[in-house]
KOLMIVO-134839 format. One record per residue (C-alpha): y, x, z; residue number from 1. Coordinates in steps of 0.1 Angstrom, whole numbers, padded with zeros to 4 digits. Layout:
N
{Y=Y | X=X | Z=Z | roke=NUM}
...
END
This chain:
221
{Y=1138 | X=0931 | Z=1052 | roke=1}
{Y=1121 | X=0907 | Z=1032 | roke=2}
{Y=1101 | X=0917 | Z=0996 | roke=3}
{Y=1083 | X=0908 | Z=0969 | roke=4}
{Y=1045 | X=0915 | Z=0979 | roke=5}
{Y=1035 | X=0924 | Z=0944 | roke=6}
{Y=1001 | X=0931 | Z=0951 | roke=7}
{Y=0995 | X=0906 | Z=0979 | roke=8}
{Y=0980 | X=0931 | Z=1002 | roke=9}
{Y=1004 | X=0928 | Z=1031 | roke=10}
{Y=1024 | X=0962 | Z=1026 | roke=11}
{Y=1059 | X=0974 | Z=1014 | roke=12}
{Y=1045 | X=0997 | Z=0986 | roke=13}
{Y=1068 | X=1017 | Z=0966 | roke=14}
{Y=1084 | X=0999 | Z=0936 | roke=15}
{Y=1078 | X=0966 | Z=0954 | roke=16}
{Y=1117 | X=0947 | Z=0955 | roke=17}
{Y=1136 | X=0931 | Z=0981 | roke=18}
{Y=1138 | X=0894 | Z=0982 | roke=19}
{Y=1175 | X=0877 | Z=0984 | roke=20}
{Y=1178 | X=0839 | Z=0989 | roke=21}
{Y=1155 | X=0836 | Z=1021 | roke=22}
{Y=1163 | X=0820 | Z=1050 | roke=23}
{Y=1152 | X=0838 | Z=1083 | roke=24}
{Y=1159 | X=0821 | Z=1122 | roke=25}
{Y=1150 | X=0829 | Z=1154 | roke=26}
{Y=1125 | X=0798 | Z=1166 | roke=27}
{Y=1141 | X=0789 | Z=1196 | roke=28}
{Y=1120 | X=0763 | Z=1203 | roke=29}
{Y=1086 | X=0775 | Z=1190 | roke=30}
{Y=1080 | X=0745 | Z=1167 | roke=31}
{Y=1081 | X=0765 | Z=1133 | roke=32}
{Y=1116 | X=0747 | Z=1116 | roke=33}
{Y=1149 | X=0757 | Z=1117 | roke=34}
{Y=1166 | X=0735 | Z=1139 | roke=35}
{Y=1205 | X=0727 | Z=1143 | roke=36}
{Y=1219 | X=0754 | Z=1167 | roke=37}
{Y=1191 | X=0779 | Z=1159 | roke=38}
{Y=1206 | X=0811 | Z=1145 | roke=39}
{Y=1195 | X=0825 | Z=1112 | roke=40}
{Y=1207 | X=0843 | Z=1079 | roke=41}
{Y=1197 | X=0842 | Z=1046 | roke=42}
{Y=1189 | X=0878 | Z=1030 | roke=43}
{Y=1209 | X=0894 | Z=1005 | roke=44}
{Y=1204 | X=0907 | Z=0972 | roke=45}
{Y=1181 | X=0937 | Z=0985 | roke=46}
{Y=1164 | X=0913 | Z=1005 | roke=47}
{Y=1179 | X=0922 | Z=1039 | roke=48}
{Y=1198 | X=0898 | Z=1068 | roke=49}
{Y=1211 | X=0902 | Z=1097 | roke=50}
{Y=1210 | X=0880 | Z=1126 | roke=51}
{Y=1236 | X=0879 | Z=1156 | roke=52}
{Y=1246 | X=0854 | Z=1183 | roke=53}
{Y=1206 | X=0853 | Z=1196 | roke=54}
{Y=1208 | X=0839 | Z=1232 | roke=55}
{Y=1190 | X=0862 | Z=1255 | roke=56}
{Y=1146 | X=0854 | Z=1259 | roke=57}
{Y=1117 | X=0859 | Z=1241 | roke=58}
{Y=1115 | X=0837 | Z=1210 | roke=59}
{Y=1096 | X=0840 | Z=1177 | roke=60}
{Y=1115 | X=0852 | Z=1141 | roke=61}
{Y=1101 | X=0834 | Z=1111 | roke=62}
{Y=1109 | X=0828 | Z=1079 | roke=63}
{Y=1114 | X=0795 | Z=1062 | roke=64}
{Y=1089 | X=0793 | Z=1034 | roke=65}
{Y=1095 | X=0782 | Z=1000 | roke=66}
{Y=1071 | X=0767 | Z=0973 | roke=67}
{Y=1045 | X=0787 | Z=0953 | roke=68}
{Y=1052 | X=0815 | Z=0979 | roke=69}
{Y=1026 | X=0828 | Z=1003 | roke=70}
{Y=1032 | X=0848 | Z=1035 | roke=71}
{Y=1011 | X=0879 | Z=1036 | roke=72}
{Y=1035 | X=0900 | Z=1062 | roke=73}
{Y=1030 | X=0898 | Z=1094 | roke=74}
{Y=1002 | X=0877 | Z=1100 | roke=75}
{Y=1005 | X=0854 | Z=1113 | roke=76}
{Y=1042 | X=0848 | Z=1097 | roke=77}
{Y=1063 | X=0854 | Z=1127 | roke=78}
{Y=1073 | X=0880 | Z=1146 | roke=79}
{Y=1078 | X=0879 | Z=1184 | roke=80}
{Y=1110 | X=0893 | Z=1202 | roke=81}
{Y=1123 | X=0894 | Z=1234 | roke=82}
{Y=1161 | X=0896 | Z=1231 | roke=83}
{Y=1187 | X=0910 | Z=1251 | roke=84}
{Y=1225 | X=0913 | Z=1254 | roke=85}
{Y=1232 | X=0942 | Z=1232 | roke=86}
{Y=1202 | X=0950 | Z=1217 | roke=87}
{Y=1201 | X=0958 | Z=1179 | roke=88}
{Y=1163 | X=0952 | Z=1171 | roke=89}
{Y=1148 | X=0960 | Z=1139 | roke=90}
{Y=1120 | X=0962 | Z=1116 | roke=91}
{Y=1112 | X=0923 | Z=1116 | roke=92}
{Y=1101 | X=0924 | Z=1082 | roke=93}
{Y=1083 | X=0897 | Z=1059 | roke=94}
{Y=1067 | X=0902 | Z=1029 | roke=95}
{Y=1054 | X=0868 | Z=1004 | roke=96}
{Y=1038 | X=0871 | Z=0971 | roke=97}
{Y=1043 | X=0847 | Z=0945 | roke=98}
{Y=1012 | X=0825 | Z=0933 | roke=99}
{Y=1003 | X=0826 | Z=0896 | roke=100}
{Y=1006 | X=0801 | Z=0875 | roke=101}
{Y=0975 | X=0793 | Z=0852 | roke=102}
{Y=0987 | X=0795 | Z=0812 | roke=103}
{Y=0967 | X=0778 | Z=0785 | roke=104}
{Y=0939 | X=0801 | Z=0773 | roke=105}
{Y=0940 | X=0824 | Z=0806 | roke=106}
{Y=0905 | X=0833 | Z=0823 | roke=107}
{Y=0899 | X=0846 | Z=0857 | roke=108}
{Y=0895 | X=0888 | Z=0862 | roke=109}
{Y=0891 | X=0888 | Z=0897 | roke=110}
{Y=0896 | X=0864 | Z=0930 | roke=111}
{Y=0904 | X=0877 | Z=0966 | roke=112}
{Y=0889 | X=0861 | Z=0994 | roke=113}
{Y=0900 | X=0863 | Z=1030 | roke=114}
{Y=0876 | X=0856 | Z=1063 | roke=115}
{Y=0894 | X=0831 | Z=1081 | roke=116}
{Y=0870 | X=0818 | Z=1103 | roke=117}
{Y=0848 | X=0841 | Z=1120 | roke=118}
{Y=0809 | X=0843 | Z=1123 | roke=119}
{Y=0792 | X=0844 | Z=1157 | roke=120}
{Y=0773 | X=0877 | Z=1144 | roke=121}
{Y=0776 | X=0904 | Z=1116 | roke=122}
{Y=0770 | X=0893 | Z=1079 | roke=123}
{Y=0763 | X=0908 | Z=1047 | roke=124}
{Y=0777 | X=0886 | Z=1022 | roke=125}
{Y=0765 | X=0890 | Z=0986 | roke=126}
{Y=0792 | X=0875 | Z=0955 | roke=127}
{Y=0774 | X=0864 | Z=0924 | roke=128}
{Y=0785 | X=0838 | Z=0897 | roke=129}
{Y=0768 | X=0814 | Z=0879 | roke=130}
{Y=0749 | X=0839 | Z=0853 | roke=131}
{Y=0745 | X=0866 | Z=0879 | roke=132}
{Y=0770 | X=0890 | Z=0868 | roke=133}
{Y=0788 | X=0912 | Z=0898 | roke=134}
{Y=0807 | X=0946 | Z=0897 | roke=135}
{Y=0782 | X=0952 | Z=0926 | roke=136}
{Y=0746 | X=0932 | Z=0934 | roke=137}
{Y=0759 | X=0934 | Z=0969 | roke=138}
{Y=0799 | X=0939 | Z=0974 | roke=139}
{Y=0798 | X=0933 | Z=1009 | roke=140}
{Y=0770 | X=0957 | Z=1025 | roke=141}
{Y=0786 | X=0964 | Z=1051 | roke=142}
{Y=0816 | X=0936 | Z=1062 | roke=143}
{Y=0820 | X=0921 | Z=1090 | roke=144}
{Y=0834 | X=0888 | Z=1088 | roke=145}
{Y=0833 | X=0880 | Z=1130 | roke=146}
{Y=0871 | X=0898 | Z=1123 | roke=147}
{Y=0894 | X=0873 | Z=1111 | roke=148}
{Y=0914 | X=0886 | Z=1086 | roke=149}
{Y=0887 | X=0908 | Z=1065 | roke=150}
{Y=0894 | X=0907 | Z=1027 | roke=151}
{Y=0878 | X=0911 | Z=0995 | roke=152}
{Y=0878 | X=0912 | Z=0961 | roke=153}
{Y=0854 | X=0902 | Z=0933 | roke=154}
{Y=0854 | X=0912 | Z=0899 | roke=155}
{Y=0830 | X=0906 | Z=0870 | roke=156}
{Y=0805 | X=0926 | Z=0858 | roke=157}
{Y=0802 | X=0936 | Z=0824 | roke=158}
{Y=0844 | X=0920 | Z=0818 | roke=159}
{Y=0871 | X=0916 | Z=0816 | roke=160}
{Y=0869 | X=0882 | Z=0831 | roke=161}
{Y=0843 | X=0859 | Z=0847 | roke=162}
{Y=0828 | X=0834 | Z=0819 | roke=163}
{Y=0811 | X=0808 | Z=0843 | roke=164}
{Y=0828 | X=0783 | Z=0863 | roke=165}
{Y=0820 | X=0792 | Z=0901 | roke=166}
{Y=0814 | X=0821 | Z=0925 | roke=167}
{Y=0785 | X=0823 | Z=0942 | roke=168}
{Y=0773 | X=0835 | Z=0977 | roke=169}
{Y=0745 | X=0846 | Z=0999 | roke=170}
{Y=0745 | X=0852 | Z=1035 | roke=171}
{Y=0725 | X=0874 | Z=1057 | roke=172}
{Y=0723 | X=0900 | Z=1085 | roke=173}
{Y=0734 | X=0934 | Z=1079 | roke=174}
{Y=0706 | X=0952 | Z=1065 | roke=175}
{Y=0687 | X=0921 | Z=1059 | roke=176}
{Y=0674 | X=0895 | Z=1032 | roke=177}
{Y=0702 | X=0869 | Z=1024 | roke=178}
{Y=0699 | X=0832 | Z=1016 | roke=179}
{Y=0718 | X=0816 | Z=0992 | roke=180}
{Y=0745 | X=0793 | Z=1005 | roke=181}
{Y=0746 | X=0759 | Z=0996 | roke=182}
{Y=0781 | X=0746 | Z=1005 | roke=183}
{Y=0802 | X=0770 | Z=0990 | roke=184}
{Y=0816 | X=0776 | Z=0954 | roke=185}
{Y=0846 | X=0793 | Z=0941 | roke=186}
{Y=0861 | X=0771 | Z=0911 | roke=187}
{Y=0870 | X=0799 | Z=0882 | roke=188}
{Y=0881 | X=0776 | Z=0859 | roke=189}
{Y=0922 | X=0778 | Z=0849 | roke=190}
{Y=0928 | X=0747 | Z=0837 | roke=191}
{Y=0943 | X=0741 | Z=0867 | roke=192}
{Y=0946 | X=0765 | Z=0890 | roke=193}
{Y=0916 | X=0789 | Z=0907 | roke=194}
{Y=0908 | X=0768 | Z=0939 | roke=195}
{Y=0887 | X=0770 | Z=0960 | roke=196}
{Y=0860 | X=0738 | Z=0968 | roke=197}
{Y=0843 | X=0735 | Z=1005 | roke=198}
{Y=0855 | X=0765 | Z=1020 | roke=199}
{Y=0830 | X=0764 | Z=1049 | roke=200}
{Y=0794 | X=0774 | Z=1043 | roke=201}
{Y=0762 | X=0787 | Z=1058 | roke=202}
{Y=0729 | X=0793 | Z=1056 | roke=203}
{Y=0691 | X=0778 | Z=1063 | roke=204}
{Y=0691 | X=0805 | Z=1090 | roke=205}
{Y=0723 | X=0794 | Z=1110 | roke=206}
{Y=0751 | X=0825 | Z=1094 | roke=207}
{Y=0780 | X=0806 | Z=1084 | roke=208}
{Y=0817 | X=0818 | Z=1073 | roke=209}
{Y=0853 | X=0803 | Z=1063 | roke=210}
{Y=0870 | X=0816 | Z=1034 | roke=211}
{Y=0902 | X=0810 | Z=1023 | roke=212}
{Y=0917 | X=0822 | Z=0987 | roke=213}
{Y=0943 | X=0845 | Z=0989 | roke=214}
{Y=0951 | X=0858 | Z=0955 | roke=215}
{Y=0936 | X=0862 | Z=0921 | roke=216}
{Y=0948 | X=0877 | Z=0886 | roke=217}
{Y=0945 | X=0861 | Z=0849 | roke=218}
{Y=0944 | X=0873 | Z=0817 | roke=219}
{Y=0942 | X=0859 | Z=0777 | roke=220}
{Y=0915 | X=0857 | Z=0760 | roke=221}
END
């Protein structure tokens, strides 16, 4: 099945709709596009499909992407299969969540950030922005971004939305005294779209980290 990740946290939650229109193929020759003679289906109106005529080995499913749409299940955005004659396999299933598009007067309420480059050692990672306001002096106590794939989310503090233009962030050991980073900021701004600038930064001490942006939320103000 594919669906509409609503909440872009990677789960088929109730109330959360199949996706038709998608094109899904067996990557027969691991280079991530749909070639000629690749066999594949396009899902249907409850954002199922059905793929037959699969010559027998082990090959990756994917999806192929569309624009604005980012994969959030699996991860990464294949799944891998060994196929047989006969076999009837299931529960290949991809979930993508649609990115949101910045309207004329919106302002940021919160911004999700995923590790994806590891540390070498545990961090604490402390989120401020540019006039020290944060839901919590130090959101990430206890994280530990040596695991790819560790998420969170920042809000402001008092809201509803964040009324300077970056994200802040100090890095330290867990339990210990951080230092402010110097090569990282998280753009709030709407004008545009909520980026994010030099996703790699560190610390005088040696911690570094690599964030990526994975989903944020707007309101008018």
């Amino acid at each position: 099945m594919k669906f509409n990740d609503l909440d872009a946290d990677g789960v088929k939650d109730a109330g959360e709709p199949g996706l038709s229109g998608w094109t899904i193929y067996v990557d027969y020759d691991d280079d991530g596009v749909l070639d000629a003679g690749e066999p594949s289906d396009v899902t249907d109106g409850s954002g199922n499909y059905t793929i037959t005529g699969i010559n027998p080995g082990t090959y990756k499913v994917r999806e192929v992407g569309q624009t604005d749409w980012v994969c959030s299940f699996p991860s990464p955005c294949y799944h891998n299969e060994t196929f047989q004659s006969g076999d009837a396999l299931t529960g290949n299933d991809f979930g993508n969540w649609l990115i949101p598009e910045c309207e004329p007067g919106d302002r940021l309420t919160s911004v999700t950030l995923k590790v994806i480059a590891p540390s070498t050692t545990p961090l604490r990672i402390d989120v401020t922005d540019d006039h020290g306001k944060l839901e919590n002096a130090s959101i990430l106590q206890s994280i530990d971004p040596a695991n790819l794939g560790t998420e969170f989310t920042v809000v402001p503090s008092p809201g509803p939305f964040f009324d300077s233009q970056n994200l802040r962030f100090r890095l330290g050991p867990v339990g210990g005294p951080t230092e402010a980073s110097k090569n990282l900021k998280v753009h709030l701004s709407c004008s545009d779209d909520p980026a994010i600038g030099d996703t790699h930064f560190g610390d005088d001490t040696g911690f570094s980290v690599t964030l990526e942006k994975t989903f944020f939320i707007t309101t008018q103000f």
